[in-house]
C-alpha positions as CSV (number, residue, x, y, z in Angstrom):
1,X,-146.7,-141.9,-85.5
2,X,-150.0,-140.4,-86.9
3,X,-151.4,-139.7,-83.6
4,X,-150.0,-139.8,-80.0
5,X,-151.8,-140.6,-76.9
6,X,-151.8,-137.7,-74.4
7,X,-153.4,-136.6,-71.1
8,X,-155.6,-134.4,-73.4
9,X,-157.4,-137.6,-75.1
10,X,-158.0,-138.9,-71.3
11,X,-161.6,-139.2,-70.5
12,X,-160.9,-141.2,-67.2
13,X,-163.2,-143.8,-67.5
14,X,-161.1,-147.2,-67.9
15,X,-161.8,-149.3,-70.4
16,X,-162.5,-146.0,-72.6
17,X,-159.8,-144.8,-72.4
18,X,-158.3,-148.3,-72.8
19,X,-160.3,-148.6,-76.2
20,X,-159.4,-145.3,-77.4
21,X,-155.3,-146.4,-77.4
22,X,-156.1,-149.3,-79.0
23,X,-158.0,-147.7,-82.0
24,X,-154.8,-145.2,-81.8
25,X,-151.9,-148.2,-82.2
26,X,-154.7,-149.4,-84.8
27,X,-154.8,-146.1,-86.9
28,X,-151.2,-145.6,-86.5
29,X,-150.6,-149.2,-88.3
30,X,-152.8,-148.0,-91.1
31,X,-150.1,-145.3,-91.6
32,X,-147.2,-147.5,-91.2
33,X,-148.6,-149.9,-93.4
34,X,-149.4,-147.2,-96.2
35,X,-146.1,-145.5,-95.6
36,X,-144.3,-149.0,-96.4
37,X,-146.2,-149.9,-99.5
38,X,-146.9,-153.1,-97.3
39,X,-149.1,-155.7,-98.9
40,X,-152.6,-156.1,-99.4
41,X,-153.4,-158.9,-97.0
42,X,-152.0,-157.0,-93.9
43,X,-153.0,-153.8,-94.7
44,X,-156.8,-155.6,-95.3
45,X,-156.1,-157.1,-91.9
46,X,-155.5,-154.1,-90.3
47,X,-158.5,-152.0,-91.4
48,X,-160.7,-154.9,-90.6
49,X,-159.0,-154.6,-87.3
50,X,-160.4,-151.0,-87.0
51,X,-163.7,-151.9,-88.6
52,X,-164.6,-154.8,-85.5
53,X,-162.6,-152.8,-83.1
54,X,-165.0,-149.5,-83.5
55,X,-168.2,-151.2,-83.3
56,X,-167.0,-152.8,-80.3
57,X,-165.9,-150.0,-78.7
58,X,-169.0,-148.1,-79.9
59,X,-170.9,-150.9,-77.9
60,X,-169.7,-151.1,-74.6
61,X,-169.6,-147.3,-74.7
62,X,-173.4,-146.8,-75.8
63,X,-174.4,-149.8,-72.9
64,X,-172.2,-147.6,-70.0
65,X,-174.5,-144.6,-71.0
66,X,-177.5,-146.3,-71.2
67,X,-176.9,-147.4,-67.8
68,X,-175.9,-144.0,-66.5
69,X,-178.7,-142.4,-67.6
70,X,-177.1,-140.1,-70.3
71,X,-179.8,-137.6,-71.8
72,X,-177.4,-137.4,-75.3
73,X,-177.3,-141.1,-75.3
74,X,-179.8,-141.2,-79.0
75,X,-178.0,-138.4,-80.6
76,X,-174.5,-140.0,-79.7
77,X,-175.8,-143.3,-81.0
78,X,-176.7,-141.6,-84.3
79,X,-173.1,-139.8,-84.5
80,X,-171.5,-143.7,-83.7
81,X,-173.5,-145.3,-86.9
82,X,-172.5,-142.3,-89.0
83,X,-168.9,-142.9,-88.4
84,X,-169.0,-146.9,-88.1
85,X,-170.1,-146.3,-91.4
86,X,-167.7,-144.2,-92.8
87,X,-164.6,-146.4,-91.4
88,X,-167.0,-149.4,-93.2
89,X,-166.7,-147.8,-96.2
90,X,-163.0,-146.9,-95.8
91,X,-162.2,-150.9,-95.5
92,X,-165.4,-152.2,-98.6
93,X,-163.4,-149.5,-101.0
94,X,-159.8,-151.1,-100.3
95,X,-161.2,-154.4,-100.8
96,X,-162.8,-153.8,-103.9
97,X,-159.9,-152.1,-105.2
98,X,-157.0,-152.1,-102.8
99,X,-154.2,-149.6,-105.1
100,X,-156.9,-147.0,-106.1
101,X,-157.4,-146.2,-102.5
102,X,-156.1,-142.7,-101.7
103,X,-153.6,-143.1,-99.2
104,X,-153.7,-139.2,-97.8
105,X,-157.4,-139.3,-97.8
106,X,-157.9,-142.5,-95.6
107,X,-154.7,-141.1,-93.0
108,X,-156.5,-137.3,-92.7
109,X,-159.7,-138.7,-92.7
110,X,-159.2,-141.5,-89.7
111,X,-157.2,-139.1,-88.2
112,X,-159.6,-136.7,-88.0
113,X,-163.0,-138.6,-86.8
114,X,-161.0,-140.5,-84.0
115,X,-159.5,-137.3,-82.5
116,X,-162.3,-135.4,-83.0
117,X,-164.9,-138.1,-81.3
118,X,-162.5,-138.6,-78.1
119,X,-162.2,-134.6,-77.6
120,X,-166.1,-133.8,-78.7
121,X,-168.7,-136.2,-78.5
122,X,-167.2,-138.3,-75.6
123,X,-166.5,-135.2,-73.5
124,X,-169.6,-134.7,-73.6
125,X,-170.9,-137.7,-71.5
126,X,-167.9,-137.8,-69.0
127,X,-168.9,-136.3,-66.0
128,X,-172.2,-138.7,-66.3
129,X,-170.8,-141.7,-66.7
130,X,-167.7,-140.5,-64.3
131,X,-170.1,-140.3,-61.5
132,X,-171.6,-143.9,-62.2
133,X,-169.3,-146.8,-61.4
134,X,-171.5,-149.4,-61.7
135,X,-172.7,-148.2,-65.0
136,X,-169.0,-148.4,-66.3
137,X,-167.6,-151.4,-64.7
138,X,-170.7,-153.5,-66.5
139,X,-169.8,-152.0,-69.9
140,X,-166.6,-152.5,-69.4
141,X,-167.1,-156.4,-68.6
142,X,-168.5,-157.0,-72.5
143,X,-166.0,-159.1,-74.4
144,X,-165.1,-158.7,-77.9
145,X,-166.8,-161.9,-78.8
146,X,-169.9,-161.5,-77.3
147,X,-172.2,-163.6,-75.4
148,X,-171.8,-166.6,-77.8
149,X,-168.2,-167.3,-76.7
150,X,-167.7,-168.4,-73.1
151,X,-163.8,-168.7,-73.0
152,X,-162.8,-166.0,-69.9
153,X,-159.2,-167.3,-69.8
154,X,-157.5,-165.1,-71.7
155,X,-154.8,-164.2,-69.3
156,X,-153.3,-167.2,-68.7
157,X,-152.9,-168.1,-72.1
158,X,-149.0,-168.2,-73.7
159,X,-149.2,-167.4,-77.3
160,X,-146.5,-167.5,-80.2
161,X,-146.6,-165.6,-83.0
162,X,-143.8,-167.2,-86.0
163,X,-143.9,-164.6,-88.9
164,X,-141.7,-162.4,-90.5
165,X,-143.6,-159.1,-91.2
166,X,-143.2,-156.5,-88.6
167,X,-146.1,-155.0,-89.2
168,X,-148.3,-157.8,-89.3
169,X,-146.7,-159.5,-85.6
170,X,-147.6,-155.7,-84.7
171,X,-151.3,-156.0,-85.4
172,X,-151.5,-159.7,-83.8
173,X,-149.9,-158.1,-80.7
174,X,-152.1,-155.5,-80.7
175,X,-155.5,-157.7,-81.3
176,X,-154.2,-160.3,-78.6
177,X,-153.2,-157.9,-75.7
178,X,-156.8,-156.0,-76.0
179,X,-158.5,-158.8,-75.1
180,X,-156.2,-159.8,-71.8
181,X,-153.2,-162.0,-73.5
182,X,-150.1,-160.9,-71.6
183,X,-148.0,-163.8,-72.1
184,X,-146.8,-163.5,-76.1
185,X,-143.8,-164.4,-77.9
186,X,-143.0,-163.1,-80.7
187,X,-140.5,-164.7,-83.7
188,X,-139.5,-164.1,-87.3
189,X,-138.5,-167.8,-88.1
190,X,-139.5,-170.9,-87.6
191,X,-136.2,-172.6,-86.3
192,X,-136.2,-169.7,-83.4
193,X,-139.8,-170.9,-83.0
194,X,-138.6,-174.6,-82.2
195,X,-136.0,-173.3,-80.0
196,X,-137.9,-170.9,-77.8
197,X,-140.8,-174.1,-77.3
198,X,-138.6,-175.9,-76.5
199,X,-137.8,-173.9,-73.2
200,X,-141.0,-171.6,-72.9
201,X,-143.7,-173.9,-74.3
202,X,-146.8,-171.7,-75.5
203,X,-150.4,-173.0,-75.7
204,X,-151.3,-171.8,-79.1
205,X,-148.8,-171.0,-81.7
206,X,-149.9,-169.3,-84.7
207,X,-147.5,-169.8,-87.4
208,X,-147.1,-168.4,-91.1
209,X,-147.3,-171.2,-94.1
210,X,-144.4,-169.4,-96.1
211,X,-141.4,-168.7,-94.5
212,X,-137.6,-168.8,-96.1
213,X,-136.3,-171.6,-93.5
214,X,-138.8,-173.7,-93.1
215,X,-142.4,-174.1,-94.1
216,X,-145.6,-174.2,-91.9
217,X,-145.7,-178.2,-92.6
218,X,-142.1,-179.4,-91.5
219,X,-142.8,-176.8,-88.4
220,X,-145.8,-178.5,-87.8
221,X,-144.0,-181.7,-88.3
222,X,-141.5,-180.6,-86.0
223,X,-144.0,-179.5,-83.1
224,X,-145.7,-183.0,-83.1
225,X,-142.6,-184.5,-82.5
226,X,-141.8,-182.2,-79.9
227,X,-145.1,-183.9,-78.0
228,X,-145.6,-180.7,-76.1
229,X,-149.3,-179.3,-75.0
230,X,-149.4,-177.0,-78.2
231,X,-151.9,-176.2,-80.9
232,X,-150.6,-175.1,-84.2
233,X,-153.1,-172.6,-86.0
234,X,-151.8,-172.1,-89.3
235,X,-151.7,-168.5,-90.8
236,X,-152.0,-168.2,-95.0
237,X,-152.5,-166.4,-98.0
238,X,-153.5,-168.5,-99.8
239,X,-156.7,-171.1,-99.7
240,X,-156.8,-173.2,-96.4
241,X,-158.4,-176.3,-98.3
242,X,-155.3,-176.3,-100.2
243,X,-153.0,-176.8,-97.1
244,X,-154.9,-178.7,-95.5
245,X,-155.1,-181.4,-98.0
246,X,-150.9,-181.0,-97.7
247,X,-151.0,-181.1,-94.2
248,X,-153.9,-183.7,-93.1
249,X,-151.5,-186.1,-91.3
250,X,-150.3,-183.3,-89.1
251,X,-151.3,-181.9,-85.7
252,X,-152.8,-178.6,-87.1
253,X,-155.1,-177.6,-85.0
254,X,-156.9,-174.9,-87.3
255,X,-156.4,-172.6,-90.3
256,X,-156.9,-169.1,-91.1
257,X,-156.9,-166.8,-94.3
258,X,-155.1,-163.8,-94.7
259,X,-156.2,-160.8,-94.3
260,X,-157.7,-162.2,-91.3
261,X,-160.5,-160.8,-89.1
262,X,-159.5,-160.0,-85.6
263,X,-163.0,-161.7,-84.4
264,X,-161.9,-164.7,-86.2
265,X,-158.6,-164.9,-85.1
266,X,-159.7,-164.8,-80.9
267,X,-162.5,-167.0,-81.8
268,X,-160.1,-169.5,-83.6
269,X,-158.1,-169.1,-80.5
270,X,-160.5,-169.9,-78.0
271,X,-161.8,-173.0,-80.0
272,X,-158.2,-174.3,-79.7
273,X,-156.9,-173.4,-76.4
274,X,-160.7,-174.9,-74.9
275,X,-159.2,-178.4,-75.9
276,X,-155.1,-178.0,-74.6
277,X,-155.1,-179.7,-70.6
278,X,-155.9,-176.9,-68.3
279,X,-152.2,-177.3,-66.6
280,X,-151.2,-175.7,-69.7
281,X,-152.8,-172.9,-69.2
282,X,-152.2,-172.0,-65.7
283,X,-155.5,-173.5,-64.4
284,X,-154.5,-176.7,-62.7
């Protein structure tokens, strides 16, 4: 582990400090995933992770001092584009040329502007924004998709991850439970993923086109005949028109690209889950 969460990172406002572990887990998969040699497409997803996951964090932040009344709120807004666009540029060098990326550098240098933020520049404003409840409790409210997306039912909704890279069913974890999603299952193989639907039915299943017992169309095939209240969202690495030209007589609800984008993903989510009965989802 790259960094550890302690009582020292604490800044005692909520969702901060909810944020703050999140960007933590996140920064400690960029280490596991450089430490493993893991592949391009989940360590792109991952630092794309970090990339949304700042900003957003940066926002509701920014709108809980504005609302408090912080006198450092401009120059703290100025230090949050600075490093938004260093982590930016962090994740545009990898993509243009994932292998020449200096491992060391990107671990010291995420390392460093995280824990140096939380214990600097957000010390700073906490006894401000300590005092004002209101003023957190209405930043805290923003959601990661913003005002365009109206799905607030996060929490009730049973989701089932089927793929076989640990570090990538980390990141997914990590991406659904920071917006609410309590109720995950996780599997390495498709014919565990039939079995456990079978007794613990999930409203969205994302599922990984490649795997070595059975491929994202029989699975898919499989799921239909199951005739249970489930979308399949299909998870590849290679191009989407592609599979679904393979896979247009199937019940596939949607696909998505790897490396994915975490805004993506909850959005693709949402879009699905909006159409499964509302008995599935715990709201009949």
């Amino acid at each position: 582990m790259l960094v550890e969460w302690t009582s020292k990172l604490e800044t005692g406002v909520t969702f901060v400090d909810a944020d703050h572990k999140v960007l933590i887990n996140l920064l400690n998969q960029v280490n596991d995933c450089i430490s493993d040699n893991e592949e391009s497409t989940v360590l792109g997803s991952v630092l794309d992770a970090l990339v949304e996951y700042t900003d957003y964090h940066f926002l509701r932040e920014e709108k809980m001092m504005e609302l408090s009344g912080y006198s450092g709120l401009e120059t703290h807004k100025t230090t949050h584009r600075v490093l938004s666009g260093q982590v930016r540029a962090v994740y545009e060098d990898f993509q243009a040329s994932p292998w020449n990326v200096d491992p060391v550098h990107v671990r010291d240098f995420l390392q460093s502007w995280l824990v140096d933020h939380i214990m600097g520049s957000d010390f700073a404003y906490r006894d401000t924004c300590l005092n004002n409840a209101a003023a957190s409790d209405a930043a805290g409210q923003v959601g990661f998709l913003g005002d365009g997306v109206t799905f607030n039912e996060w929490e009730h909704l049973r989701v089932m991850l089927v793929d076989d890279n640990p570090n990538f069913c980390r990141l997914i974890r990590t991406i659904l439970r920071a917006v609410g999603i309590r109720n995950i299952q996780i599997v390495d193989n498709a014919a565990e993923g039939i079995s456990r639907l079978a007794d613990r039915p999930a409203d969205v299943v994302l599922c990984d086109w490649v795997m070595d017992d059975m491929n994202g169309t029989e699975f898919a095939r499989r799921v239909g005949e199951m005739q249970l209240p489930t979308r399949v969202v299909m998870l590849t690495g290679y191009s989407t028109d592609v599979l679904k030209e393979r896979s247009s007589d199937l019940m596939v609800a949607d696909y998505l690209e790897k490396p994915i984008k975490a805004r993506n993903l909850l959005e693709t989510i949402s879009r699905v889950a909006m159409v499964v009965p509302f008995a599935a989802v715990g709201l009949g």
